[in-house]
C-alpha positions in Angstrom: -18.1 -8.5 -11.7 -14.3 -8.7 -11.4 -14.7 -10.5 -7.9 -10.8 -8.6 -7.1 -9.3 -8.3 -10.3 -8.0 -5.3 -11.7 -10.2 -4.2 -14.4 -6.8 -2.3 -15.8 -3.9 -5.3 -15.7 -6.6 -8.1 -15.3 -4.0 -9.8 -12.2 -5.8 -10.7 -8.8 -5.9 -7.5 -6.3 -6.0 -7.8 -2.4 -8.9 -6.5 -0.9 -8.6 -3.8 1.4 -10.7 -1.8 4.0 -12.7 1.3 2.9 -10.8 3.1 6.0 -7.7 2.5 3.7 -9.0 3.9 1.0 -10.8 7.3 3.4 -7.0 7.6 4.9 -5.3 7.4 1.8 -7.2 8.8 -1.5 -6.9 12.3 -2.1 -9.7 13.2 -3.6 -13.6 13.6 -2.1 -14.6 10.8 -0.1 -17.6 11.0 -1.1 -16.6 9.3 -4.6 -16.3 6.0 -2.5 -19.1 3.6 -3.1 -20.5 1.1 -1.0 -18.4 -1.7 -2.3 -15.3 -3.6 -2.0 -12.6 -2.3 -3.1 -9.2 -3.5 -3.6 -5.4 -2.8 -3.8 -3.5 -3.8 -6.8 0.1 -4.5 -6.3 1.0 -5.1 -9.8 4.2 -2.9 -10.1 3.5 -1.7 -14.0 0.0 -1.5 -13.2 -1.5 2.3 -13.4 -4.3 1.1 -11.2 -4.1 1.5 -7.1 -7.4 0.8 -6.0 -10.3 -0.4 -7.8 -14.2 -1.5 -6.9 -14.8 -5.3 -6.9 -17.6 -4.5 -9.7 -14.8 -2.8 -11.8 -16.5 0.6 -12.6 -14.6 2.5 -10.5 -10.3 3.0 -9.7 -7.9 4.8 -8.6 -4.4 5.1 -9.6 -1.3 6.9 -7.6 -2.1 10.5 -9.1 -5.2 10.5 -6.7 -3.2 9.4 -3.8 -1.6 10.7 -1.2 2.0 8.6 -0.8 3.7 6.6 -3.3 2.8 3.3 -3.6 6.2 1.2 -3.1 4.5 -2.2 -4.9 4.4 0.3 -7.6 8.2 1.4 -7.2 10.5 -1.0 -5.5 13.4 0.5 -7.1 12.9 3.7 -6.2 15.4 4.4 -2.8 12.9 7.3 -1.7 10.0 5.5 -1.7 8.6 4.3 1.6 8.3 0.5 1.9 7.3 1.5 6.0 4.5 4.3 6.4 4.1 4.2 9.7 7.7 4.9 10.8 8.7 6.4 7.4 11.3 3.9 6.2 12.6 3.7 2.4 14.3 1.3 0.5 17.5 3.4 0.7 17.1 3.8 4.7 16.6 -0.4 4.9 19.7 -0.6 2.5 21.4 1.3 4.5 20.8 -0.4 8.0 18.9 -3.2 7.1 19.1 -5.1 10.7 18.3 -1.8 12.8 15.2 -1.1 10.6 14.0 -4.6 10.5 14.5 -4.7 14.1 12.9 -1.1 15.1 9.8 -1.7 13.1 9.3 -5.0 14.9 9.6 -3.2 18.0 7.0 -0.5 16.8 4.8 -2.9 16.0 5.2 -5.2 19.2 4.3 -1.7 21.0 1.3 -1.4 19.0 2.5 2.0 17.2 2.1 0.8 13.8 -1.4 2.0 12.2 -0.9 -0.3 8.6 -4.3 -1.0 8.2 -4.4 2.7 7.4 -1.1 4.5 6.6 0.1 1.5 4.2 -1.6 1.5 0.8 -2.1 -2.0 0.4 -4.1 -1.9 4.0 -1.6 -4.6 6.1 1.9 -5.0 7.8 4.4 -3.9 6.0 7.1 -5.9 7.8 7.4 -8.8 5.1 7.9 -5.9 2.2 10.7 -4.5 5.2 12.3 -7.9 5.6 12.8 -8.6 1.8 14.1 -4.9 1.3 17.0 -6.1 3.5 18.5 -9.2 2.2 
């Protein structure tokens, strides 16, 4: 049992909800097990998601949106899923992006648990993308 780590980079993975993984893999949901499953944020890391027993992952090719864990230097990636900001838009106006996505989520418009691929608020990845 890998108890949450990735079989592929052997690091510790975060473990995420199996509604992440429904809202987010693009392939039949009915290759989801009755386990744990985790997110891997290990940037050279092929591996996305991955069962807590090992036997089973999921890299970016089955997903459906780049993983920015897996790309922070790409400017087109999204670092905010839920209102569709990328590093380039937070380098651009990193104040106004910080502050609208705290807004969006004080209004309870953000969906994170489901939209970002490692299951939870993206607002810390959003704040370090603007410094």
């Amino acid at each position: 049992m890998s108890h949450g780590i990735c079989p592929t980079c052997q690091q510790a993975g975060k473990s995420v909800e199996t509604l992440t993984l429904k809202a987010l893999i693009a392939v039949p949901l009915t290759e989801l097990r009755a386990v744990e499953y985790h997110f891997c944020p290990t940037r050279d890391c092929s591996t996305v998601y991955f069962s807590a027993d090992g036997l089973q992952s999921f890299g970016e090719a089955q997903l459906r949106e780049r993983v920015y864990q897996k790309h922070p230097d790409d400017p087109n990636v999204f670092v905010c899923y839920c209102f569709r900001h990328t590093v380039k838009s937070i380098k651009q106006e990193p104040k106004a992006v910080v502050e609208a996505v705290t807004r969006g989520i004080k209004a309870s418009l953000c969906a994170c648990d489901i939209r970002n691929p490692q299951g939870s608020c993206c607002l810390g990845n959003v704040r370090k993308e603007s410094v």
